[in-house]
C-alpha positions as CSV (number, residue, x, y, z in Angstrom):
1,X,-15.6,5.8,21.1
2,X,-18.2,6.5,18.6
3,X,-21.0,3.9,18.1
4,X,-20.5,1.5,15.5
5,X,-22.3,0.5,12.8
6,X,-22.0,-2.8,10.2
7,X,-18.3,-2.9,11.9
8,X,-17.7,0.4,10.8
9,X,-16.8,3.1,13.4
10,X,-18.1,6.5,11.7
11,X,-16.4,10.0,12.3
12,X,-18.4,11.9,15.1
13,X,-21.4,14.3,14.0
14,X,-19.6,17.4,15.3
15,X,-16.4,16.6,13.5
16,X,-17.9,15.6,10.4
17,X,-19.9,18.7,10.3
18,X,-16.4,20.6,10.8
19,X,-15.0,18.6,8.1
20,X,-17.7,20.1,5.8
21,X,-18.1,23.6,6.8
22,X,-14.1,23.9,6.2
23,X,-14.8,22.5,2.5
24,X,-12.8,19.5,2.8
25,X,-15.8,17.2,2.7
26,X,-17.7,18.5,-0.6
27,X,-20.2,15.1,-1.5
28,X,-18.3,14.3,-4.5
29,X,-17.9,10.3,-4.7
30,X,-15.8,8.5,-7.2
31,X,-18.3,8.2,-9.7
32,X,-18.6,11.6,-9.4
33,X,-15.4,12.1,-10.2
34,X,-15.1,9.8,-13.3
35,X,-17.8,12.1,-14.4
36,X,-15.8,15.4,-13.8
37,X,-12.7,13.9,-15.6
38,X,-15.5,12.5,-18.9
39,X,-17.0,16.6,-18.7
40,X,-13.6,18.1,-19.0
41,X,-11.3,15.4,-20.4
42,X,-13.2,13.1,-22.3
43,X,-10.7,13.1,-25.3
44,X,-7.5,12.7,-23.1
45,X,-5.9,9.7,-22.1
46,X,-6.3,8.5,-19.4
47,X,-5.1,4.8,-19.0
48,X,-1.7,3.2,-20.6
49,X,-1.0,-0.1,-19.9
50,X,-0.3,-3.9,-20.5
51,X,-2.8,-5.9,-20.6
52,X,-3.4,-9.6,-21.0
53,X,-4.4,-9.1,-25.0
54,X,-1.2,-6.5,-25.4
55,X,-0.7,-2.5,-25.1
56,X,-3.6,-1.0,-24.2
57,X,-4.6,2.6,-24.4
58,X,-8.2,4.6,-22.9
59,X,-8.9,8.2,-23.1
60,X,-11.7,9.0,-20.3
61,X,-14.4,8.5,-22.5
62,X,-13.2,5.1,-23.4
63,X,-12.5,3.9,-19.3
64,X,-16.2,5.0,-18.3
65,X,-18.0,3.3,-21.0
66,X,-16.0,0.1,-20.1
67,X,-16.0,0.8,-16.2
68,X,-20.3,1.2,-16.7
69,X,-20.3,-1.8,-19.0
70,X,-18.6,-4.2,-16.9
71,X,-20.8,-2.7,-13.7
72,X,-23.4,-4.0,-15.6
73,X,-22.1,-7.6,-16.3
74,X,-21.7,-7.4,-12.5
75,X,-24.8,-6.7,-11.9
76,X,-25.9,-9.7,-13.9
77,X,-24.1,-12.2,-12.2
78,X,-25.5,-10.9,-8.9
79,X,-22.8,-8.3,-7.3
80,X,-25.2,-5.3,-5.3
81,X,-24.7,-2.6,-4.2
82,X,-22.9,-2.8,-0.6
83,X,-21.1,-6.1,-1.7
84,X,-17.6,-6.6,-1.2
85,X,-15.3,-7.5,-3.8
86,X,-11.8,-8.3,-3.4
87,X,-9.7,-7.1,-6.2
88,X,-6.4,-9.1,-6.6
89,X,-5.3,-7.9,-9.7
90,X,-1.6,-6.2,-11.2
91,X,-0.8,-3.4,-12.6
92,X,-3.1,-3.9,-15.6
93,X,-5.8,-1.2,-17.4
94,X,-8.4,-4.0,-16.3
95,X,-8.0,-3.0,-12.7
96,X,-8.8,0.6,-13.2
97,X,-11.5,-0.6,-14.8
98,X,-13.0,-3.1,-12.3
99,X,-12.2,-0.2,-9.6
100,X,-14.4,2.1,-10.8
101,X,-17.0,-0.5,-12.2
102,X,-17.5,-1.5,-8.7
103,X,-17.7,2.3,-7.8
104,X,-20.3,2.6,-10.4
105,X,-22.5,-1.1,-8.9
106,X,-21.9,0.8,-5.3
107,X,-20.1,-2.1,-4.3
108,X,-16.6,-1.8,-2.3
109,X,-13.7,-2.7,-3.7
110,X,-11.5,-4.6,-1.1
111,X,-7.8,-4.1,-2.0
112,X,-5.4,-6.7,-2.3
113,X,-1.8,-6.8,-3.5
114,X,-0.4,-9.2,-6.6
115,X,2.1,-10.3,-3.8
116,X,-0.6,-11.5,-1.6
117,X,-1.5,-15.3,-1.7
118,X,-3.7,-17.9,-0.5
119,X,-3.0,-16.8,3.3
120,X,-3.9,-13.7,3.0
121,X,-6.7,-13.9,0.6
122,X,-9.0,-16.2,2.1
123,X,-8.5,-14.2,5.4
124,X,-10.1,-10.5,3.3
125,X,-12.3,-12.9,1.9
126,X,-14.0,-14.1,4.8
127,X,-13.4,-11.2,7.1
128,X,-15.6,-9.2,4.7
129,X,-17.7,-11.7,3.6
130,X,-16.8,-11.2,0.3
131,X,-19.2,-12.3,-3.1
132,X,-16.3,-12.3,-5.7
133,X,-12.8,-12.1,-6.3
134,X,-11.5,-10.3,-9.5
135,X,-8.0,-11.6,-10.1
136,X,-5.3,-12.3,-13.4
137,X,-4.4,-16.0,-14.7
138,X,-1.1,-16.4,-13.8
139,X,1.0,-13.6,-13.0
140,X,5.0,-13.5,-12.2
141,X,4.7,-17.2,-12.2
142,X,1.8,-17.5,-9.7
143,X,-1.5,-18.7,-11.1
144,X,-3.7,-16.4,-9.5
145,X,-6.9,-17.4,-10.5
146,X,-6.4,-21.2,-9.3
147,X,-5.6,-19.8,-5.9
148,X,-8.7,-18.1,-5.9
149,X,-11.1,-20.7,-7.1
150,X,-9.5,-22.6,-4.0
151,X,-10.3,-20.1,-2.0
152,X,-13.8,-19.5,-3.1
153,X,-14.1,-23.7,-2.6
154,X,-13.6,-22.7,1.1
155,X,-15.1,-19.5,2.3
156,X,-19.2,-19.7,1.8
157,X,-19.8,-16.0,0.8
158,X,-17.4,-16.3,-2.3
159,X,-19.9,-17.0,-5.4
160,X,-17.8,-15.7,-8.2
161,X,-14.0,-15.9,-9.7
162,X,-13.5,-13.6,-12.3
163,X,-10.6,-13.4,-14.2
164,X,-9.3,-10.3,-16.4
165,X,-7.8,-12.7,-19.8
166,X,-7.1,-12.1,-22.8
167,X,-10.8,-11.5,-25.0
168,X,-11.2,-15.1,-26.7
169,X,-9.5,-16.8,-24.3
170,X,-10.7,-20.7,-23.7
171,X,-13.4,-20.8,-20.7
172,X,-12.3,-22.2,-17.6
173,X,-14.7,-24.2,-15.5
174,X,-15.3,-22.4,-12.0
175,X,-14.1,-19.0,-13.3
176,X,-15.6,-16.4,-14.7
177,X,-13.9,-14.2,-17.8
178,X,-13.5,-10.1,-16.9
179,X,-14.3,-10.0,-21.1
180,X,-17.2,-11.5,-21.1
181,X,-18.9,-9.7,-18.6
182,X,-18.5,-6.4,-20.5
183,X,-22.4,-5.2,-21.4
184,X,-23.3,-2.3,-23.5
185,X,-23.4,0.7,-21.1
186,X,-26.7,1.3,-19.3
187,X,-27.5,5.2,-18.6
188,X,-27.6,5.4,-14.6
189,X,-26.3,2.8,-12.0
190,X,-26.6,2.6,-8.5
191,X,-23.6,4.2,-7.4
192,X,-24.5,7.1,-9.1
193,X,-26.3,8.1,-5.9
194,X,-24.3,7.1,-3.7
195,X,-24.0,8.7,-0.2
196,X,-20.4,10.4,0.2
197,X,-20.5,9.9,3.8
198,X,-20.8,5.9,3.2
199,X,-17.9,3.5,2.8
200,X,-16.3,3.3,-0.7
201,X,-13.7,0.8,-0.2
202,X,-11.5,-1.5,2.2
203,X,-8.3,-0.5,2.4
204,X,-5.1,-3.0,3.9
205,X,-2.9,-1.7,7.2
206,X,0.2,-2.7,7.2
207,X,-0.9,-4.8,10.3
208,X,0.8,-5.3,13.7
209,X,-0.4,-8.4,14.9
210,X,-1.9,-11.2,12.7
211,X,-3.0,-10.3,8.9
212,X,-3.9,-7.0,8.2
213,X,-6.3,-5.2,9.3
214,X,-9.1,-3.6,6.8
215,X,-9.6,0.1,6.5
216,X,-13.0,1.7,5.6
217,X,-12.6,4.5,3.6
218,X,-15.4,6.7,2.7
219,X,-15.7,8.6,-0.8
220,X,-16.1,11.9,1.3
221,X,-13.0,11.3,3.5
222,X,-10.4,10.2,1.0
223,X,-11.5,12.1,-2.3
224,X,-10.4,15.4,0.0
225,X,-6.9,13.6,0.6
226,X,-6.7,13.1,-3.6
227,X,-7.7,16.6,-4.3
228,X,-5.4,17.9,-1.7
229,X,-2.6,16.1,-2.8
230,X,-3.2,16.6,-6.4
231,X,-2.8,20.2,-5.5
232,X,0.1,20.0,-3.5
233,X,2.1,18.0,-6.2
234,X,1.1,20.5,-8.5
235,X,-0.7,17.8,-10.9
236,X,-2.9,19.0,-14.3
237,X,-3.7,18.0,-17.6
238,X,-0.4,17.8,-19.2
239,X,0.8,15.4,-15.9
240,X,1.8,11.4,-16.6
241,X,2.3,9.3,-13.6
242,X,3.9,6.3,-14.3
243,X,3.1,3.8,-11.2
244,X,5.7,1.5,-11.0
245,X,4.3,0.0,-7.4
246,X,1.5,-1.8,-7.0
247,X,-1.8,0.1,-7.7
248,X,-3.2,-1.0,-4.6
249,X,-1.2,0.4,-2.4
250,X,-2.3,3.5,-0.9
251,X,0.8,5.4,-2.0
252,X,-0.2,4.8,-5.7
253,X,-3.8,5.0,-5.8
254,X,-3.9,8.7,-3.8
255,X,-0.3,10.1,-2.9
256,X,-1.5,11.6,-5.2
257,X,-1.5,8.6,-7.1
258,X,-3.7,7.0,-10.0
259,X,-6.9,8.7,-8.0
260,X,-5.1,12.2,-7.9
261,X,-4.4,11.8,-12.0
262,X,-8.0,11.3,-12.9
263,X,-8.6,14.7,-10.6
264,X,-6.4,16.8,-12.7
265,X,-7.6,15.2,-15.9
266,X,-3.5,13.4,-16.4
267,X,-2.3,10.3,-18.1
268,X,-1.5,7.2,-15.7
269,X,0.9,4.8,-16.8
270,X,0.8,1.3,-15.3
271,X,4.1,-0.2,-15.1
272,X,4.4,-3.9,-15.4
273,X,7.5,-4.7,-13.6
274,X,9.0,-1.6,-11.0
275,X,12.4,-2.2,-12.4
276,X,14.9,0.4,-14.2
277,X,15.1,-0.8,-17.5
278,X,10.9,-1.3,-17.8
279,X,10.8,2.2,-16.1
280,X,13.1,4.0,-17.5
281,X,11.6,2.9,-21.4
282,X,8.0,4.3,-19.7
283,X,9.5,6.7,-18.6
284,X,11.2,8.1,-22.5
285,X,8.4,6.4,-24.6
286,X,4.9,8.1,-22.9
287,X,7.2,11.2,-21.3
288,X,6.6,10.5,-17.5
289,X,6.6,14.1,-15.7
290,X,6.1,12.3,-12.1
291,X,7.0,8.8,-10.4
292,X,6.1,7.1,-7.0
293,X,8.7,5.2,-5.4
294,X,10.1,3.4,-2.1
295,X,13.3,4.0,-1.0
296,X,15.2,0.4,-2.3
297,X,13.7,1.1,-6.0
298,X,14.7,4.2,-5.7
299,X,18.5,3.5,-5.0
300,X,18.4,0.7,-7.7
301,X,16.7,3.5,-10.5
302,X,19.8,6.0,-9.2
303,X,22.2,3.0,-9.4
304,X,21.0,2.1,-13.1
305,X,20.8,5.7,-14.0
306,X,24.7,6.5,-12.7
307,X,25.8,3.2,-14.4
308,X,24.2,4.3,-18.1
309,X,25.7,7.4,-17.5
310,X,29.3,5.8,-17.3
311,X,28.7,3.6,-20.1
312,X,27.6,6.7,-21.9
313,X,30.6,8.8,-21.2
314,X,32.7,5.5,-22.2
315,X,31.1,4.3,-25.2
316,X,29.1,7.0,-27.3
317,X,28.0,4.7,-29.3
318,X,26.0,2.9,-26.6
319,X,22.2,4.2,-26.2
320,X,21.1,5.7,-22.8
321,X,17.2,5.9,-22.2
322,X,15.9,10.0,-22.0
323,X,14.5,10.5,-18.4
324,X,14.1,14.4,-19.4
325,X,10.5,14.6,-18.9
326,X,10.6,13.4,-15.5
327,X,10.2,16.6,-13.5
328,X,9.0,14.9,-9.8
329,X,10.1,11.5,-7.8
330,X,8.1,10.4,-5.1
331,X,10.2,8.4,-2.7
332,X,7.9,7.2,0.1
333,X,6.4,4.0,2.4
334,X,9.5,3.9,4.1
335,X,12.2,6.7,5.0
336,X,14.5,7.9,2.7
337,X,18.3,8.1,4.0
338,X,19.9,11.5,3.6
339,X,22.6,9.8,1.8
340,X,20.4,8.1,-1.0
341,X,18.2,11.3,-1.1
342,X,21.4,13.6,-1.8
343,X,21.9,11.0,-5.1
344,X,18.3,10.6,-6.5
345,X,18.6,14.3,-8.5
346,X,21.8,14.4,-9.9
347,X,21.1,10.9,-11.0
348,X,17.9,11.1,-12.4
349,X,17.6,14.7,-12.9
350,X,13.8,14.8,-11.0
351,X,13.2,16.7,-8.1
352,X,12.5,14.7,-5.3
353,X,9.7,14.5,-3.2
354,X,9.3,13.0,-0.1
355,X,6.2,10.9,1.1
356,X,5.5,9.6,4.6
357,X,1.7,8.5,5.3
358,X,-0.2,5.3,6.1
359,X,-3.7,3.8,4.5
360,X,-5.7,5.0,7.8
361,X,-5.3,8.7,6.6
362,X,-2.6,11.0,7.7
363,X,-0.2,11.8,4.6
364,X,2.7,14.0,4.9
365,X,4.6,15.8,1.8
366,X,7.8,17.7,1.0
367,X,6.5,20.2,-0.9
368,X,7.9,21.0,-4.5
369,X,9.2,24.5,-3.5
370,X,10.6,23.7,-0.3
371,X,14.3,24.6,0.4
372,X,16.8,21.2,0.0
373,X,17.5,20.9,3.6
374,X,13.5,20.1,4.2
375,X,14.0,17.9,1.2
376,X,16.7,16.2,2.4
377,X,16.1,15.9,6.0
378,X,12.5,15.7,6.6
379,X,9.5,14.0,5.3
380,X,7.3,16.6,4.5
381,X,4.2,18.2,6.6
382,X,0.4,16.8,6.9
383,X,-2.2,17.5,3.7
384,X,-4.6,19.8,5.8
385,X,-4.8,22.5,8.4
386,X,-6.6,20.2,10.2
387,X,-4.7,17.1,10.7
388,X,-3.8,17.3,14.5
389,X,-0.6,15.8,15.3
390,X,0.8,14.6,18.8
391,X,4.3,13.4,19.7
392,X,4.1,11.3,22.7
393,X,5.9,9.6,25.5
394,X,5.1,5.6,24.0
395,X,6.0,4.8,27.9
396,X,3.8,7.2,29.5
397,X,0.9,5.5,30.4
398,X,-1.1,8.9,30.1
399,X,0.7,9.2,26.7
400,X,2.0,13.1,27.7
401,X,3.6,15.4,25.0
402,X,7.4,14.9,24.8
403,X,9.1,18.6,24.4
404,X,9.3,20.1,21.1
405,X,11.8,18.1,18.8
406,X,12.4,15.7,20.5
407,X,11.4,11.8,19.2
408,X,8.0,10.4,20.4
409,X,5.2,8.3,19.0
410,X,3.1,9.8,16.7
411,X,-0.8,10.1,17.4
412,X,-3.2,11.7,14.8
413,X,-6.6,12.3,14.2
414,X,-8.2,14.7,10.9
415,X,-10.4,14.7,8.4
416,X,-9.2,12.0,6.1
417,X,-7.9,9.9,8.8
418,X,-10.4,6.6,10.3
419,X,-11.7,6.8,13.7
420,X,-11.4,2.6,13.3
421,X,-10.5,-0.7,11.3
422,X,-13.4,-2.7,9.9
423,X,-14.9,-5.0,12.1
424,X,-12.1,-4.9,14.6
425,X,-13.3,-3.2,17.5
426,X,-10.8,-5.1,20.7
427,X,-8.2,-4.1,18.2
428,X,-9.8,-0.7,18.0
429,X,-9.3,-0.2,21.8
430,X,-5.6,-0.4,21.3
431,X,-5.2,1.3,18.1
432,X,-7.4,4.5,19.1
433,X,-7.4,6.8,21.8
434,X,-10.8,7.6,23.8
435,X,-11.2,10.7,22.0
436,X,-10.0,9.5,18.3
437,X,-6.4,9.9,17.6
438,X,-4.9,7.1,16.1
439,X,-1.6,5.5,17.4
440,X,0.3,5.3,14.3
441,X,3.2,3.2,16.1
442,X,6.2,5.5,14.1
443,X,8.3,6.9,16.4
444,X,8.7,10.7,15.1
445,X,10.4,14.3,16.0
446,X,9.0,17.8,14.5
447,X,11.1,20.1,13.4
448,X,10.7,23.9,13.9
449,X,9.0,24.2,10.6
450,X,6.8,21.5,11.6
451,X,8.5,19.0,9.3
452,X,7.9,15.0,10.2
453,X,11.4,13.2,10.6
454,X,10.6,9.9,11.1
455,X,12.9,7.9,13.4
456,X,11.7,4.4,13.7
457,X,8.7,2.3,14.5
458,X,7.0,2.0,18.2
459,X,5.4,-1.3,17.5
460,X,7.0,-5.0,16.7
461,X,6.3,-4.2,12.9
462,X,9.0,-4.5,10.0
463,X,9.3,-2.4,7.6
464,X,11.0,-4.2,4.5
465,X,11.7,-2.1,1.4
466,X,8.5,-0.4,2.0
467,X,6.1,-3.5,3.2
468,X,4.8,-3.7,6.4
469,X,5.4,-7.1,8.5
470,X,3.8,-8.1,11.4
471,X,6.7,-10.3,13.7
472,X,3.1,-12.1,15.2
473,X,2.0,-13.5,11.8
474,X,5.6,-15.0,10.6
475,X,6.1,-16.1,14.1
476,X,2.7,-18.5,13.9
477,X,4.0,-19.6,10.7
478,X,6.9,-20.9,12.0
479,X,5.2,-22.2,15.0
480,X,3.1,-24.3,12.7
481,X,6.6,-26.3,11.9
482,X,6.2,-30.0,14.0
483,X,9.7,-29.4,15.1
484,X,9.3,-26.1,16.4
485,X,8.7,-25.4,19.4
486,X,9.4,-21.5,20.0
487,X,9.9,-18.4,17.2
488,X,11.0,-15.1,17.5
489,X,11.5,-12.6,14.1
490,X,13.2,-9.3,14.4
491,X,14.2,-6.5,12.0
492,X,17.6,-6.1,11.0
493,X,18.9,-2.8,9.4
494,X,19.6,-3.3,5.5
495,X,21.5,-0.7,3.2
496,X,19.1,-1.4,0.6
497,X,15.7,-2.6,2.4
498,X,15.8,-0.2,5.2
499,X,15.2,-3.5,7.3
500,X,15.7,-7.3,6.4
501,X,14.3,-10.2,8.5
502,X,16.0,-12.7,10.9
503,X,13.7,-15.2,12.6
504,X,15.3,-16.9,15.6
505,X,13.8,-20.8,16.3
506,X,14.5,-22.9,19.1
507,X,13.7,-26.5,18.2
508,X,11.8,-29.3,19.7
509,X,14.4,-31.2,21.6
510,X,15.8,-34.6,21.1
511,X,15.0,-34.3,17.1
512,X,17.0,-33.0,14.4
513,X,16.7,-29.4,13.8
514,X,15.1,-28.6,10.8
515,X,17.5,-26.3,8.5
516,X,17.3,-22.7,7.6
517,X,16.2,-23.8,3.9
518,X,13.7,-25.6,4.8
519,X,12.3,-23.5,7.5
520,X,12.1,-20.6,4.5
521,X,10.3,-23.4,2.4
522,X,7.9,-24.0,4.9
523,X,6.4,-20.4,5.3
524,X,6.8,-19.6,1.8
525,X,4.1,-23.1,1.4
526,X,1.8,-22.3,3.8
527,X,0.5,-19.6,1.2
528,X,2.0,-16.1,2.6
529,X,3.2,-13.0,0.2
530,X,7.1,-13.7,-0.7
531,X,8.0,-10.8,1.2
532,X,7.1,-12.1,4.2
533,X,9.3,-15.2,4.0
534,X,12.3,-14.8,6.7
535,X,15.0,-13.8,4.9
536,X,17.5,-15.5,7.6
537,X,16.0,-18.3,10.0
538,X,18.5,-19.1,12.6
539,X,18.1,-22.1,15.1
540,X,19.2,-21.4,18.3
541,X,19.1,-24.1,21.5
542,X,17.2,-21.6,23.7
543,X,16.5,-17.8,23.6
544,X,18.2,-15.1,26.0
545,X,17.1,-13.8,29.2
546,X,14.4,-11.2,28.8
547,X,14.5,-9.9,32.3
548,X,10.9,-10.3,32.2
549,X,10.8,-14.0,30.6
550,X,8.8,-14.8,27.4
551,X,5.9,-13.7,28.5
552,X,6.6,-10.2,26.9
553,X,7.5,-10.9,23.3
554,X,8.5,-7.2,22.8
555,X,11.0,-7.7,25.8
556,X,11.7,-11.2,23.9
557,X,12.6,-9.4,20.5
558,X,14.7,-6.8,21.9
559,X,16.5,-8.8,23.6
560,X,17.1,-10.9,20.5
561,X,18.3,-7.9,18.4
562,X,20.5,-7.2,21.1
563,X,22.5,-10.2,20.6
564,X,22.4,-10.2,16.9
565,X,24.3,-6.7,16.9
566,X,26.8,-8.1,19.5
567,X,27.0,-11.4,17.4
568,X,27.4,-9.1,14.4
569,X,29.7,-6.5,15.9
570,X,32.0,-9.6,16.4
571,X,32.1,-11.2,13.3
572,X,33.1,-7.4,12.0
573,X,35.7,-6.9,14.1
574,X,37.1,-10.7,13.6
């Protein structure tokens, strides 16, 4: 493996210098491409969103001079170039803003999602050694910022808290307001040199084992994947992109995402909430031409859609919202059933476009022309010519090609994709081959037009409605528990989810089992993201024969699922 530097594992010389002489590494870096947009689009808008002061609207012009202005408040307070700034915000204007002000400081954004909590924040905070966290006030009846003025009470690097309020708002002690950090815009800043090659940004995996792991992006590396995917979703001036998910996640900031929009010179549209009736009003009031989804929103938007079009058909008199301008749907982050993909255009009139990628790089589209049975059927093919794909035996120790078509795990290695997490490197071992392909852990077929169809996951990793959940993490949690003594958790298929979660705990003997309610109660308190919280915790008096014992939790876990389906198969058949 290539030498690493700062915790950073940097793309070989030779394939870098491929990477460039094929023109998908051209030196732009984002504050280059702020720039570009402010040249061609200055005028246009560019950001619509809510904010904590109301509706807030910025053309190009307007989003630079506050992006520069706040870099300069930054600045001030002591954030440099190279720091690492975790950015905890919603979908507000104020964290495009704060993105591309720490683009403009050279600092690196380290990307966290509003679901996130105290768990999971201190962990980015101290595995990057963090200066500042940029975060809301309260936000879907969280408060935010107190969480991370706890957390910066803990972890030494954390000097700052600043919180994006409402201009005016009453100063807090131990926080810092996102308003009054705004400066008058200097001319240059440092990350107007930057070096493309360097790392822009710390990404989240979905993780594995433990918390997740961070991914170093560089500006060289990622920009080609926006631009690429821009083009392949056919994005320009005239496109609005409404981004109902978080705009953290990698699927909305560059699939083709909030990054891809300021490419083409588009509108973005944060929404506040992801459901139908916020969407849908977006979607009529600012004329949304393209929307990114995962698969359970997606079946509650066709759901919503089909039952305004009954009430229509009933009642005439009853209004029904006008989803005409939405041309494109984006269903990705988890894969789409055949059955709800069959129901998305009819419902919502959009063509729909499937997604299938990770944060580490590879990104795989339907493309907009592609005949309905690809559509359908498949999720899509890789962004470049040169993302290398392998489908291998995952119990083949020398990991050899299964036969065309059939299902294997899925290694990959290209010019957008990492050759390593940050400051991970046994993990690295085990996540990267000798010669750089990464083991995505999804279990995958090709078809003959070298389609993906992803058919399930390789590693012990659930994936609920489109977040990733590592079975180690929610297991320690549980383990935590005084009167638990053993934990497994195992994914269980979900109409809706794709996958729910079913935690199996065997109790310390001779005391009186704690309950399901208050097993739930107990993770949800130890500070974890809500989505991680078991949604079924059943206490069992011992687990089943592995074959192998407990030392294998894999073995453990299958075995577990195993008896859930028979335990389930019964009660269906009672």
């Amino acid at each position: 493996m290539t030498a690493v530097a700062d915790g950073v594992v940097p793309y070989p010389p030779e394939a870098a210098e491929r990477y460039r002489a094929a023109g998908y590494w051209t030196g732009q870096t984002f504050p280059a491409l702020l720039d570009a947009a402010v040249a061609d689009h200055g005028a246009r808008m560019a950001v619509v969103g809510t904010g904590p002061s109301g509706a807030e609207r910025w053309t190009y012009a307007e989003l630079d001079a506050r992006a520069r202005g706040l870099a300069a408040g930054l600045a001030e307070i002591g954030v440099a170039p190279g720091d690492r700034v975790v950015v905890w915000l919603p979908n507000v204007p104020a964290y495009v803003e704060t993105v591309f002000a720490l683009f403009r400081l050279g600092a690196l954004p380290v990307f966290a999602l509003p679901a996130h909590r105290e768990s999971e924040i201190r962990y980015f905070a101290e595995h990057a050694e963090a200066v500042a966290i940029v975060t809301a006030g309260r936000h879907d009846r969280f408060d935010h910022a107190a969480a991370a003025q706890a957390i910066a009470a803990e972890v030494d690097s954390v000097r700052h808290v600043v919180v994006a309020d409402a201009p005016g708002a009453e100063p807090v002690a131990g926080r810092l307001s996102l308003s009054s950090l705004r400066r008058t815009p200097p001319d240059t800043l440092p990350g107007d040199d930057a070096d493309p090659s360097s790392v822009a940004f710390l990404q989240l995996s979905g993780g594995t084992t433990g918390l997740p792991k961070l991914i170093p992006r560089t500006h060289d590396d990622y920009l080609y994947s926006v631009r690429a995917s821009a083009e392949i979703c056919e994005l320009g001036p005239e496109t609005v992109y409404l981004a109902a998910l978080p705009a953290a996640h990698n699927f909305t900031m560059s699939s083709p995402g909030l990054l891809g929009v300021v490419h083409a010179g588009g509108t973005a549209v944060l929404a506040p909430s992801p459901d139908a009736d916020t969407c849908f009003g977006l979607i009529e009031t600012e004329r949304v031409t393209i929307a990114a989804v995962v698969p359970p929103l997606a079946a509650a938007w066709v759901q919503a859609a089909t039952r305004a079009a009954e009430r229509s058909r009933a009642d005439d008199s009853r209004s029904r919202r006008d989803l005409s301008s939405l041309e494109v749907l984006q269903v990705g982050g988890a894969k789409c059933a055949p059955e709800l993909a069959r129901r998305i255009t009819p419902a919502l009139g959009a063509r729909l476009q499937q997604v299938f990628g990770m944060a580490e790089g590879l990104v795989n589209y339907t493309r907009l022309d592609d005949p309905d049975d690809v559509v359908l059927h498949s999720q899509g093919r890789p962004i470049s010519p040169d993302d290398e794909l392998r489908v291998v035996d995952p119990d083949d120790p020398d990991e050899r090609e299964v036969a065309p078509g059939e299902v294997g795990a899925l290694l990959t290695r290209g010019p957008y994709t990492i050759r390593g997490y940050y400051r991970a490197e046994e993990h690295n071992a085990s996540a990267f081959t000798a010669d750089g392909f990464y083991r995505t852990g999804d279990l995958v077929r090709l078809d003959p037009g070298g389609n993906v169809v992803v058919s399930g996951r390789v590693k012990e990793q659930i994936n609920r409605g489109g977040e990733k959940i590592a079975a180690e993490e929610v297991e320690n949690h549980l383990l935590a528990h005084p009167d638990v003594v053993d934990a497994a958790i195992v994914g269980v298929p979900d109409d809706f989810l794709g996958e729910r979660t079913h935690a199996f705990v065997v109790a310390v003997p001779d005391r009186e089992p704690p309950g399901s309610a208050a097993l739930r109660r107990f993770v949800r308190e130890r500070g974890v993201a809500a989505y991680k919280v078991p949604d079924v915790v059943e206490v069992v008096d011992a687990f089943p024969a592995t074959g192998v014992g407990k030392t294998s939790r894999r073995a453990l876990r299958s075995a577990l699922a195993d008896h859930l389906r028979v335990e389930t198969g019964k009660e269906s058949r009672s």
